[in-house]
C-alpha positions in Angstrom: 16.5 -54.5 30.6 16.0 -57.8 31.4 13.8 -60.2 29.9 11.2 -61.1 32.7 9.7 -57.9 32.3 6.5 -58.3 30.3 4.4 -56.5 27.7 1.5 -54.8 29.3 -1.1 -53.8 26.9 -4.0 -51.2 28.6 -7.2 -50.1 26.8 -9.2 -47.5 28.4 -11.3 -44.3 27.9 -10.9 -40.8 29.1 -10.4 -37.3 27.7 -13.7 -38.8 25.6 -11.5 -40.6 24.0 -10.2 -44.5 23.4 -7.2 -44.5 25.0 -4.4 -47.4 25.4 -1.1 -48.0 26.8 1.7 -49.9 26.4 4.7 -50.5 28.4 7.4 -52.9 30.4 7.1 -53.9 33.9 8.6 -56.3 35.5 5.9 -57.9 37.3 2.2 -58.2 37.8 2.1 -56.4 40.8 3.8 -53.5 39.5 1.3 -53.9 36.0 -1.3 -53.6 37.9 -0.7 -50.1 40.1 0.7 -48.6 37.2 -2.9 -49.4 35.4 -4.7 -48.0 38.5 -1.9 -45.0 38.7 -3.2 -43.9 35.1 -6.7 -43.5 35.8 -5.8 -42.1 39.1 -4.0 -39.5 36.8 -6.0 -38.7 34.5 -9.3 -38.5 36.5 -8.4 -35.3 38.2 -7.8 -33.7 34.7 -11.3 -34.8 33.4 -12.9 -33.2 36.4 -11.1 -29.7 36.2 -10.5 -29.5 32.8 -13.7 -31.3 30.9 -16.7 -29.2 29.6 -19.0 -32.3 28.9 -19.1 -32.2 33.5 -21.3 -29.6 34.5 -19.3 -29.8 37.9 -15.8 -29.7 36.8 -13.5 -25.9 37.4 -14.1 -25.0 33.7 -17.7 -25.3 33.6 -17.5 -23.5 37.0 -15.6 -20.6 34.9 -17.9 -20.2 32.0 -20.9 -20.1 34.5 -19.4 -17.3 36.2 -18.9 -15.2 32.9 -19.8 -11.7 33.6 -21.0 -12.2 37.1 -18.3 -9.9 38.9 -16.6 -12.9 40.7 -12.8 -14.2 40.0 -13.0 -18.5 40.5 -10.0 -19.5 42.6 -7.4 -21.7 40.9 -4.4 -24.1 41.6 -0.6 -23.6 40.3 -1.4 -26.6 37.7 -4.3 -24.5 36.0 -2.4 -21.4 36.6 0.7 -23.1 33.8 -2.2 -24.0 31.4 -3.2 -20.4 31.3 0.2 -19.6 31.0 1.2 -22.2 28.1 -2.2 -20.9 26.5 -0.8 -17.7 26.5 2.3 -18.7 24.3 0.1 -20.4 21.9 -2.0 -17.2 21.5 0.4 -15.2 21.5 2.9 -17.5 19.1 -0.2 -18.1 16.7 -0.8 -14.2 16.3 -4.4 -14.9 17.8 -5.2 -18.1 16.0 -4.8 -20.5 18.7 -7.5 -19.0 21.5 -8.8 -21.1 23.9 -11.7 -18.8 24.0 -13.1 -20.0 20.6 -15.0 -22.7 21.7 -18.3 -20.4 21.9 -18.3 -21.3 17.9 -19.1 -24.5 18.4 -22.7 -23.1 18.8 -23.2 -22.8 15.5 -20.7 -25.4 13.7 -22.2 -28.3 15.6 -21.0 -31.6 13.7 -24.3 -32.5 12.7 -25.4 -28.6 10.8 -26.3 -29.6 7.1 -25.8 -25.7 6.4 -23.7 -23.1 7.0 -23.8 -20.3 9.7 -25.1 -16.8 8.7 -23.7 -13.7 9.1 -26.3 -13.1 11.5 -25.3 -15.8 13.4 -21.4 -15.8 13.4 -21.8 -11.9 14.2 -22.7 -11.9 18.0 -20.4 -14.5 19.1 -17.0 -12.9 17.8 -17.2 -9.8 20.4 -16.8 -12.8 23.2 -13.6 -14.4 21.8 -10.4 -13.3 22.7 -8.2 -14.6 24.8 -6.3 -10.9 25.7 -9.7 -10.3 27.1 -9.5 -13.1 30.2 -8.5 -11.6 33.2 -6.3 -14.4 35.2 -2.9 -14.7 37.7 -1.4 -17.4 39.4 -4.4 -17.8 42.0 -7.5 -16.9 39.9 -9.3 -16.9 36.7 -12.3 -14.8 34.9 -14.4 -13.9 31.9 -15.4 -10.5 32.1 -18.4 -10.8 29.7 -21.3 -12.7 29.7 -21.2 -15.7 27.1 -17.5 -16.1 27.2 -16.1 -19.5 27.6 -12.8 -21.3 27.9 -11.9 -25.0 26.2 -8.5 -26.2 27.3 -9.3 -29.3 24.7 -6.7 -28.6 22.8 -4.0 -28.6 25.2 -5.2 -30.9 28.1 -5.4 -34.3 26.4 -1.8 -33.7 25.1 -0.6 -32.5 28.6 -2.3 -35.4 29.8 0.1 -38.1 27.6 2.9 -36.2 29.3 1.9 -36.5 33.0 0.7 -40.3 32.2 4.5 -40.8 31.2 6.5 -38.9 34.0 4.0 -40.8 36.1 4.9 -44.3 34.7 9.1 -43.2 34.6 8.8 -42.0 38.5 7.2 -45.6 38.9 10.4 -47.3 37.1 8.9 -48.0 33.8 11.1 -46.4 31.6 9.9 -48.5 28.0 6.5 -47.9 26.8 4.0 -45.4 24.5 0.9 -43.7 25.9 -1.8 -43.0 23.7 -4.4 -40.7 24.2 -7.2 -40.2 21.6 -4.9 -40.6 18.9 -1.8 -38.6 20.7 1.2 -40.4 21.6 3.9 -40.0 23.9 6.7 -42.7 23.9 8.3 -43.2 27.8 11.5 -44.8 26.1 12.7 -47.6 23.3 11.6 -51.1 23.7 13.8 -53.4 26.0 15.5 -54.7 22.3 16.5 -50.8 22.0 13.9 -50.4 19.1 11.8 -47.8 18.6 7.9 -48.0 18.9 6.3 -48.2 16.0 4.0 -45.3 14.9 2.0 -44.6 11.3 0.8 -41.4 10.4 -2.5 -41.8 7.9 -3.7 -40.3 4.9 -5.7 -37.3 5.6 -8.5 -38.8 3.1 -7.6 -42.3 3.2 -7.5 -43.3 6.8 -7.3 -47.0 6.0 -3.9 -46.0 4.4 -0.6 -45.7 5.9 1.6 -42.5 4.1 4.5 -43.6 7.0 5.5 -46.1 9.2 8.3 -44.1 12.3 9.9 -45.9 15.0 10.0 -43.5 17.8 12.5 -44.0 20.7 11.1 -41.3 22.7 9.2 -38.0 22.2 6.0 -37.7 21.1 4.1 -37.5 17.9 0.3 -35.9 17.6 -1.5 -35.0 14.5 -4.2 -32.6 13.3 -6.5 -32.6 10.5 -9.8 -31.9 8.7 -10.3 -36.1 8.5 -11.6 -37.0 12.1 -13.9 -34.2 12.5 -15.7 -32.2 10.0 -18.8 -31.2 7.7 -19.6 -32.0 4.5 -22.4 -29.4 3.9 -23.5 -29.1 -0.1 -20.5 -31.1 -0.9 -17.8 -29.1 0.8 -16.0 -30.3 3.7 -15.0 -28.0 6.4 -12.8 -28.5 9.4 -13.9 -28.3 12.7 -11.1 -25.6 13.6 -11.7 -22.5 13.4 -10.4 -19.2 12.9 -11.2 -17.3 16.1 -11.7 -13.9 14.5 -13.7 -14.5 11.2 -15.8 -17.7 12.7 -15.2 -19.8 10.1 -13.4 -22.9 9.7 -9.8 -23.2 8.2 -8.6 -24.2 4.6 -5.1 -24.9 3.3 -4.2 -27.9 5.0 -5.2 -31.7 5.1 -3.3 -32.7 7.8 -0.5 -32.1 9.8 1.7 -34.1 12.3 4.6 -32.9 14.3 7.3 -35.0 16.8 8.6 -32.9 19.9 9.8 -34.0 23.3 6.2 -33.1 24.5 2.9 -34.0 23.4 1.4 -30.8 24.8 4.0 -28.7 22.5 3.6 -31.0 19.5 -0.2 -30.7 19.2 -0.6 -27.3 19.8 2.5 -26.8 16.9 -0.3 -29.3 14.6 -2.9 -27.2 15.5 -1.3 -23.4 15.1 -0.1 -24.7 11.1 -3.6 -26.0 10.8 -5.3 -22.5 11.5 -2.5 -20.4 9.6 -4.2 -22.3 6.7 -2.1 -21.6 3.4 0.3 -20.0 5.9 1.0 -23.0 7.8 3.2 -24.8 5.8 5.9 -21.9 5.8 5.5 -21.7 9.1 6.2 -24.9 10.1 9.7 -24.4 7.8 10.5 -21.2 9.2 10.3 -22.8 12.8 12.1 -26.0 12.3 9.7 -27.8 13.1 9.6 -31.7 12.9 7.0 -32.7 11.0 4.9 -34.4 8.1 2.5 -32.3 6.2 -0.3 -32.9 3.4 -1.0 -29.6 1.5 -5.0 -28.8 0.3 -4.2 -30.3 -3.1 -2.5 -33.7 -1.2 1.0 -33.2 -1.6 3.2 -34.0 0.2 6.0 -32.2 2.5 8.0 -33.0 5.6 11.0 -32.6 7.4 11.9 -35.6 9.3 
C-alpha cells in the first residue's frame, strides 16, 4: 500500500452505542462515501432490528404476539433466526433471544431484587423452541412473548460495516461498534491494530495490549452493565430459565474471524457461569478470561 492513502478516523453513534472507525483510503473522495456507506449500512439494521423504534420489524413482531398472524420477513432476518438457532441450541438453552421479557423486572435502575412472584409469570413466555418461524415468516404464539436480537445484531453489524468497506477497496482498517471490533486488515506498515482488553473491575486498567491483523475481538462482562443491590453486584445477563442473573465469571473476551461468532461465544461462557470456563477449553476457543475470584486464564 502506498503511502498517499491517509488515516481516516470516524466517530459516530448507532446500535445505541458510540461507535468509531478507522481505516486507509486513498483519497478524500473515497473517505468521504465510505463515511456515508457506513451509516447507509447500518441504518437499515437499526430500523428492523432495534426495540428502542416502535416502528422497526421487531417491535412489529412482539406486537403481534399471540394475535394469530405470522409477520412477513426477508432472507437477511431469516439467517439471524437461523444463527440464533445455533446459539440456542450450542448454549443448551442459555443463549435465547426470547429472554429479553426479563428485563421487566431487572431494569438497571431496581435497588431490589425480583420476587418469586414476579420472576414466576414471565418464564412460561421464554423459549426460543417455542417461536414459530421459516425462511419467509416469523411468530410468537403467546401473548407477552418478545424477541431481542441485541446480542447478535451489533456484532453482525461490525461484519457487514467491514465487507462493505473491503467491496469498496479499503482493505486496512478496524470497526468498532459499542465496544466490538472487527479489524478489515493490517495497517499499510503490515502491523496489527492495536487492541486492549480491560480489567473487569478496573476499567481504567489495561490486563492486555493485542495487535490484531484481522478478525475480530468482542468481550462480555458484569462491568458495563449491572446492579449493585444491598452490596451485591449482578449482571445484566441472565439465565433464561431460572430469571436470574449469572455468576462465575468477570469477564470474558474471545478473537474469531467474525464478530457475530465471537460475541455470542463471550456471551454463551458468560451464562454457563462456573461452567463457562471449561467450556471455552473444551471448544478451543480463542480467548482471555477473568474467573469470579479475578484470576486469570486464556488461551491466546
Amino acid at each position: 500500500m502506498k503511502n498517499k492513502w491517509q488515516l481516516v478516523n470516524f466517530s459516530f453513534h448507532a446500535m445505541g452505542s458510540p461507535c468509531h472507525a478507522q481505516f486507509y483510503a486513498p483519497n478524500k473522495k473515497i473517505a468521504q462515501r465510505a463515511k456515508n456507506e457506513i451509516r447507509r449500512c447500518l441504518e437499515p439494521l437499526e430500523q428492523r432490528y432495534s426495540r428502542y423504534r416502535d416502528n422497526s420489524l421487531i417491535s412489529q413482531v412482539n406486537r403481534s404476539a399471540g394475535k394469530g398472524k405470522a409477520t412477513d420477513i426477508d432472507a437477511e432476518t431469516a439467517a439471524l433466526l437461523a444463527y440464533a438457532q445455533q446459539c440456542y441450541e450450542g448454549s443448551d438453552g442459555l443463549f435465547d433471544v426470547t429472554s429479553g421479557i426479563l428485563r421487566r423486572i431487572w431494569s438497571l435502575d431496581k435497588t431490589t431484587l425480583p420476587t418469586e412472584v414476579e420472576i414466576a409469570p414471565l418464564l412460561p413466555l421464554i423459549g426460543w423452541d417455542k417461536v414459530e418461524w421459516s425462511e419467509k415468516s416469523l411468530y410468537l404464539p403467546l401473548a407477552g412473548m418478545q424477541l431481542d436480537f441485541g446480542g447478535i445484531v451489533k456484532e453482525y453489524a461490525a461484519d457487514s460495516v467491514s465487507q462493505l468497506l473491503q467491496q469498496m477497496g479499503i482493505t486496512s482498517g478496524l470497526i468498532e461498534l459499542g465496544g466490538d471490533i472487527k479489524v478489515i486488515g493490517p495497517q499499510p506498515n503490515g502491523e496489527g491494530w492495536p487492541v486492549a482488553i480491560r480489567d473487569p473491575r478496573a476499567p481504567d486498567k489495561l490486563i492486555v495490549q493485542l495487535y490484531l491483523k484481522s478478525g475480530a475481538l468482542t468481550s462480555s462482562g458484569d462491568y458495563e452493565r449491572f446492579q449493585l443491590i444491598d452490596g451485591v453486584r449482578y449482571s445484566h445477563l441472565l439465565n433464561p430459565k431460572t430469571g436470574m442473573p449469572v455468576s462465575g465469571l468477570q469477564g470474558v473476551s474471545v478473537i474469531s474471524e467474525h464478530c457475530v461468532i465471537a460475541g455470542s461465544v463471550a456471551t454463551i461462557a458468560m451464562l454457563k457461569a462456573e461452567q463457562g470456563l471449561g467450556w471455552l477449553k473444551e471448544n478451543e476457543v480463542t480467548f482471555f478470561c477473568c474467573t469470579s475470584d479475578g484470576k486469570i486464564e486464556k488461551n491466546m
